[in-house]
C-alpha positions as a printed Julia matrix, in Angstrom:
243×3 Matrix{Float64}:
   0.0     0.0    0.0
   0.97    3.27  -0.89
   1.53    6.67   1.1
  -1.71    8.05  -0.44
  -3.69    5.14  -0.87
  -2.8     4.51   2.88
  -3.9     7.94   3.71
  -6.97    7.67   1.98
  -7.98    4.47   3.94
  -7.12    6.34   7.04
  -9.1     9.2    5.36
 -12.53    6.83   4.71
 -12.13    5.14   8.43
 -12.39    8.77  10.43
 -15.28    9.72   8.28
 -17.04    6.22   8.55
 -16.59    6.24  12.03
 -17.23   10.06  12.54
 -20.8     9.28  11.27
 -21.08    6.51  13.38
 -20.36    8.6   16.14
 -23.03   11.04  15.5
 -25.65    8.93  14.89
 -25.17    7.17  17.86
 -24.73    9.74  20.69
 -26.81   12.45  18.67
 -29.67   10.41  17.15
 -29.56    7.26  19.09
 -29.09    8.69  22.96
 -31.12   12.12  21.87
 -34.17    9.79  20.98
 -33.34    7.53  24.01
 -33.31   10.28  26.25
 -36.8    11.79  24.8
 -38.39    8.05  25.32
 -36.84    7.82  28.51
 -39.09   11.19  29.63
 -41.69   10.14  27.81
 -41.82    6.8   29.76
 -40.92    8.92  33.42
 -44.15   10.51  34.0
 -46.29    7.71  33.39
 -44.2     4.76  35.15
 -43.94    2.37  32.63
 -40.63    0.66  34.12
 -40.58   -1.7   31.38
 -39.83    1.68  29.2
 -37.81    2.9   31.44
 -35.54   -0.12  31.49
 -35.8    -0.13  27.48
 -34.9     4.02  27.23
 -32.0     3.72  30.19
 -30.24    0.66  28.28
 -30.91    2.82  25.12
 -28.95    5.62  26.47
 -26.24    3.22  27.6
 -25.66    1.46  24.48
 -25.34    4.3   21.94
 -23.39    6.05  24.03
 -20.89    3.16  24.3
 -20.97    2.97  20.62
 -20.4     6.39  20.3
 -17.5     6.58  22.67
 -16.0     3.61  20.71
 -16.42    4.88  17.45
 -14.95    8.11  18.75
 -11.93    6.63  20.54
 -11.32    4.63  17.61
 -11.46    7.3   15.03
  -8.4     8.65  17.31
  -6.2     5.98  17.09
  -3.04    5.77  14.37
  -4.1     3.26  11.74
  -1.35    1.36  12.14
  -2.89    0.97  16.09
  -5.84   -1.3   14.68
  -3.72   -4.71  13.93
  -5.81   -7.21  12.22
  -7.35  -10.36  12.9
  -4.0   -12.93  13.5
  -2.87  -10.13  15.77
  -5.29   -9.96  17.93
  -5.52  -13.95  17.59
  -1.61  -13.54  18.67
  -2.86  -11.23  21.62
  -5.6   -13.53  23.24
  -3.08  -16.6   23.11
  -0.54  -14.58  24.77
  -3.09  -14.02  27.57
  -3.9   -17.21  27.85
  -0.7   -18.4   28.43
   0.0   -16.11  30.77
  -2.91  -17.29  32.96
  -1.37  -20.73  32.39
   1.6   -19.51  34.06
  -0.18  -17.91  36.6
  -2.29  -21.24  37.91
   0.82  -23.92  37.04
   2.25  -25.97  39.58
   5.56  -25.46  40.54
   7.86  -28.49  42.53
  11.09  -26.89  43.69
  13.73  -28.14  46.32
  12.39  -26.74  50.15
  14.62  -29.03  52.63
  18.27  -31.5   52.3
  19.86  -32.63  55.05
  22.96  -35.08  54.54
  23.78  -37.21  56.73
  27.23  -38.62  56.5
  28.53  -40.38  60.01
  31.86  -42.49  59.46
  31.2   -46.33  59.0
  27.62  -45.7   58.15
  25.65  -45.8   54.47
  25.84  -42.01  53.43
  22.42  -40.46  53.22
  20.81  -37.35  51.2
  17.04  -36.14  52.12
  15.85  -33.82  50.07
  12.08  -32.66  50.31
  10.0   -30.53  47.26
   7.35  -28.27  47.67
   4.93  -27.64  45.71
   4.67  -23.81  46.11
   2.03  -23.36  42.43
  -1.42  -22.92  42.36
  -2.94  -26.25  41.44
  -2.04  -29.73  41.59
   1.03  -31.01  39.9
   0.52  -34.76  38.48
   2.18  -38.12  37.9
   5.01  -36.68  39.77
   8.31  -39.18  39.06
  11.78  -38.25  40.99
  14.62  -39.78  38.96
  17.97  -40.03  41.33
  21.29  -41.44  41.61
  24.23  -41.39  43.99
  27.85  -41.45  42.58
  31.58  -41.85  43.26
  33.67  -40.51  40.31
  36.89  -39.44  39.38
  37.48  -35.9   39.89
  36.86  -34.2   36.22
  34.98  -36.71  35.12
  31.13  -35.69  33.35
  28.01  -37.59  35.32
  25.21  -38.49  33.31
  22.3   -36.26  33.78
  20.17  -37.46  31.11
  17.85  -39.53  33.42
  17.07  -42.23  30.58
  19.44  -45.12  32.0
  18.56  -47.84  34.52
  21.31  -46.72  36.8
  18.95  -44.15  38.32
  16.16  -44.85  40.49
  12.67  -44.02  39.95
  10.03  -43.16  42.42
   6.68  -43.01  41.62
   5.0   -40.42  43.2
   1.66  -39.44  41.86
  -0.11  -36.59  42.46
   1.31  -33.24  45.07
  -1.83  -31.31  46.11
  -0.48  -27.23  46.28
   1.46  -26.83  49.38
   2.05  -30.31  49.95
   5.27  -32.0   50.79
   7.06  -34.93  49.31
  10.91  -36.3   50.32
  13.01  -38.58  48.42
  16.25  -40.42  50.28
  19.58  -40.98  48.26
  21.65  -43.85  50.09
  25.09  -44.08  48.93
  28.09  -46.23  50.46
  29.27  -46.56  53.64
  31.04  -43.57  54.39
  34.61  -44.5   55.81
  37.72  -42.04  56.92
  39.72  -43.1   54.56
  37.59  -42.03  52.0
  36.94  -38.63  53.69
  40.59  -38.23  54.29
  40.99  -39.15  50.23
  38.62  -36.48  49.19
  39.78  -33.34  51.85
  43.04  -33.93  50.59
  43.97  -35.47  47.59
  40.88  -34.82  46.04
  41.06  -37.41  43.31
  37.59  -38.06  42.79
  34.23  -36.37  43.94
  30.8   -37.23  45.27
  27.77  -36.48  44.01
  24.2   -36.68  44.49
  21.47  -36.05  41.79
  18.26  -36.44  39.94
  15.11  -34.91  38.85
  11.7   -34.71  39.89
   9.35  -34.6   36.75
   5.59  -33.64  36.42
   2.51  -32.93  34.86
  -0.38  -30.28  34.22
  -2.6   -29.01  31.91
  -1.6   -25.29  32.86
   2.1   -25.69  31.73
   3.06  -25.22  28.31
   3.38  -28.64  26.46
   2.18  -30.25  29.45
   5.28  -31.28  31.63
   7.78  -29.43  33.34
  11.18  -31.23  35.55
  13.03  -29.76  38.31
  16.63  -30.92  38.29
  18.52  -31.17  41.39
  22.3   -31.93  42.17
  24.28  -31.79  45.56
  29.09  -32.69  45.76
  30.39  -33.38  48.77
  32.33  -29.44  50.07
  35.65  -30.64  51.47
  35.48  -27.5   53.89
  31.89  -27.87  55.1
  32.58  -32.15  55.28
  28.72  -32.08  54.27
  26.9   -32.0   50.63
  26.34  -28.98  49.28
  24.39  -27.5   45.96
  26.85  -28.05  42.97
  28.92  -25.22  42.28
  30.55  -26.0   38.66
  28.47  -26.41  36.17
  30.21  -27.55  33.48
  30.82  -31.24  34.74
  27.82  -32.45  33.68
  25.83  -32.83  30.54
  22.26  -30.52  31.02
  18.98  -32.77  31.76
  16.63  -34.19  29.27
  13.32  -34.93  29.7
């Protein structure tokens, strides 16, 4: 579309919409108004009602048609814009009513000649429901430099089947590793040739997230200064999670 032919659209929309706006708020409410007195004096309420949502509604279309004769033409977007608009929305309100299962507790408890142990509890702090809840974990010894598989898929990892967390609600998961001996903490405070690790994922479902599931990945190394597991701190030692 051209400059002028643009302008000349712009040109036929004020004047259709000018007109509108007359003949609503001058005819339409003027002759509303005038029934709506003619109506008063003898108490008809039925024409009352009828004259009062006469006014109303031609003096909404009038203020529309006059707004919208004041807006930029580029400011009325068509149809798949709009379409764009409402989905945008909706998704929004998606986000807004999701579930959401995040980490809320771990305590590790690692007493010499005993099995280590990692209890870690997730919260569901969303707004509905999150479903067929699955927490994927695994417990491992490795050399220090060496990538852990965090793609979930193998049968190395245990799987807990969970089911449904209501909003609010609590649910715990315990990772048992080996028994934890002082050699071995003596080994990793000081030579540091390999590392400990404790990880998985708790996956789960809902109609309010976008494509339907959503996974929480979690992943705790043993801090040679603390002598206790703490969130892992480099990142780049592992592959990122797949669903």
């Amino acid at each position: 579309m051209t400059e002028q032919e643009a302008f000349e659209a712009k040109s036929e929309r004020i004047v259709a919409l000018t007109v509108i706006e007359i003949l609503a708020l001058a005819v339409g409410v003027g002759a509303a108004i005038n029934f709506f007195f003619y109506a008063l004096p003898r108490g008809n309420k039925a024409q009352i009602i009828v004259a009062c949502a006469a006014i109303i509604i031609f003096a909404t279309i009038g203020v529309a048609a006059h707004l919208l004769a004041g807006l930029p033409s580029d400011a009325i977007t068509p149809r798949d814009d709009h379409t764009r608009m409402l989905e945008k929305v909706v998704t929004q309100n998606d986000a807004a009513l999701r579930p959401y299962l995040g980490v809320s507790y771990v305590k590790a408890t690692m007493i010499i000649a005993k099995p280590i142990s990692i209890l870690i509890k997730f919260t569901n702090n969303g707004k509905t429901p999150a479903e067929s809840v699955e927490i994927l974990q695994r417990y491992q010894k490795v050399p220090t430099g060496t990538l852990i598989n965090r793609n979930y898929a193998g049968k190395e990892f245990d799987s807990r089947s969970v089911g449904l967390v209501n909003v609010g609600n609590t649910i715990e998961t315990e990772i048992v590793g080996h028994v934890w001996t002082l050699d071995e903490l003596m080994e990793l405070t000081t030579t540091e040739e390999s590392m400990l690790f404790a990880h998985g994922v708790v996956r789960y479902r809902s109609k309010y997230i976008p494509g339907g599931s959503d996974e929480t990945p979690f992943c705790y190394e043993f801090d040679k200064t603390s002598g206790q597991m703490v969130i892992c701190r480099v990142r780049d030692h592992s592959t990122e999670p797949t669903r």
